[in-house]
C-alpha positions as CSV (number, residue, x, y, z in Angstrom):
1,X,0.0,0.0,0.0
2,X,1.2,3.1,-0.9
3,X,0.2,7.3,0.2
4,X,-0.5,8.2,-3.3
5,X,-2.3,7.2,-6.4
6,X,1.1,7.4,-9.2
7,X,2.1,6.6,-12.7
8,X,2.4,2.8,-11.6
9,X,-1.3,3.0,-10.9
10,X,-3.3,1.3,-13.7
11,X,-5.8,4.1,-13.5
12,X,-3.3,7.0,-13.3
13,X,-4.0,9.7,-16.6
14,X,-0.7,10.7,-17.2
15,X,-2.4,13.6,-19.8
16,X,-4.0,15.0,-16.8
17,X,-2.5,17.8,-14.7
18,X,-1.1,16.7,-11.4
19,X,-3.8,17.8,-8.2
20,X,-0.7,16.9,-5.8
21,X,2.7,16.6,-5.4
22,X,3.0,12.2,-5.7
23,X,5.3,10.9,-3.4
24,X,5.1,7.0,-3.4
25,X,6.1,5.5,0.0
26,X,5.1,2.3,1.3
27,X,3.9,3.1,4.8
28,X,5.3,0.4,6.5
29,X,8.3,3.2,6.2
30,X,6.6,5.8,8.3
31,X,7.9,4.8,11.5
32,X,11.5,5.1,10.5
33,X,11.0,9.1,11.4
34,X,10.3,8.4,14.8
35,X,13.7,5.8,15.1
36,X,15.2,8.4,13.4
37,X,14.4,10.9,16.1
38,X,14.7,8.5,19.2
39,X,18.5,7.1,17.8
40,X,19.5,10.9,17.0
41,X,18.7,11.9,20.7
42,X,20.9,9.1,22.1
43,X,23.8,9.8,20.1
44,X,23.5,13.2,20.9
45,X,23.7,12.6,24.6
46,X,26.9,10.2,24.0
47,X,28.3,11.6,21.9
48,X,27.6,10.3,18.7
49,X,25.8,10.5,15.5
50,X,24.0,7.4,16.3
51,X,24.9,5.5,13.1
52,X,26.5,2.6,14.8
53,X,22.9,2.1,16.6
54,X,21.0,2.4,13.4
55,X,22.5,0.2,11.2
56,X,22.5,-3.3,12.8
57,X,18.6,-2.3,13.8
58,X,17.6,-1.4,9.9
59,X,20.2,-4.8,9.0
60,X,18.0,-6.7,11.4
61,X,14.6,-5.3,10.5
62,X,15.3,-5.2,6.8
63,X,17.1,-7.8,5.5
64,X,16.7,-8.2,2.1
65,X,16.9,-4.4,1.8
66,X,19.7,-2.6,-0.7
67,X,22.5,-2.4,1.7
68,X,23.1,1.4,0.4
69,X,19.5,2.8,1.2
70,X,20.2,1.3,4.6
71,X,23.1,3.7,4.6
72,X,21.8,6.3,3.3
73,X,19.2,6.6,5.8
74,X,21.9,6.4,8.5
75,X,23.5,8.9,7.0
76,X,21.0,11.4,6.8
77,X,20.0,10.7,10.7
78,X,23.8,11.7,11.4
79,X,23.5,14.9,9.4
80,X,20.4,15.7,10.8
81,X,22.3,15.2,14.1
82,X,25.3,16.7,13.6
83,X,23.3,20.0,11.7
84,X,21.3,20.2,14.9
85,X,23.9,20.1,17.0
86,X,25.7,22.8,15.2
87,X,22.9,25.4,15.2
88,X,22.9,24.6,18.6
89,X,26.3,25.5,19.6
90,X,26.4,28.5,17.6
91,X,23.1,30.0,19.0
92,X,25.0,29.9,22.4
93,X,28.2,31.5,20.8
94,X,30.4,28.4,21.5
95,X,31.7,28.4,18.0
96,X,35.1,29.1,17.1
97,X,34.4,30.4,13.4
98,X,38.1,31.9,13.3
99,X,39.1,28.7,13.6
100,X,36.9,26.7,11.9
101,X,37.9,28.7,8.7
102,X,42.1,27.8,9.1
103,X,40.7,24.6,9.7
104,X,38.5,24.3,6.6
105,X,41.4,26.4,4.2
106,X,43.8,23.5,5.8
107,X,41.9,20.9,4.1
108,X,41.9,22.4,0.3
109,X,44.4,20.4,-1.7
């Protein structure tokens, strides 16, 4: 089951213009938010992304699943993370931006 009728749909009119933005996702997904959320607040208070937890649970949960959406989706929980955290820190002025820029020039090949 799916959230949207889309061009897989036998019925779907592809002549007609679009009433929605069609986002096919199997529901069975949705909860993945919500671990998402849950893993990302335990990393933050150990300090870590939360990757390592993530994982082996999708691995587990999802087997047969293509081992690079699996890490994908870890992925973007650690940005998520990581972005949070960084807004964070610099709404409290705890940023070293002086430093952060030698750091980032150091880097250029």
């Amino acid at each position: 089951m799916t959230t949207c009728a889309c061009a897989a749909d036998p019925g779907f009119n592809n002549d007609a213009p679009p009433k929605a933005l069609c986002i096919e996702m199997p529901l069975v997904y949705l909860w993945l938010f919500p671990l998402g959320v849950a893993i990302g607040a335990f990393g933050t208070l150990i300090g870590a992304g939360g990757g390592f937890i993530l994982v082996p649970i999708l691995l587990i949960l999802y087997p047969y699943e293509n081992t690079e959406l699996i890490t994908s989706m870890s992925l973007a929980v650690v940005f998520f993370n990581a972005a949070s955290g960084s807004f964070a820190y610099s709404r409290m002025k705890r940023v070293d931006y002086k430093s952060g820029i030698v750091f980032a020039a150091a880097t250029i090949p």
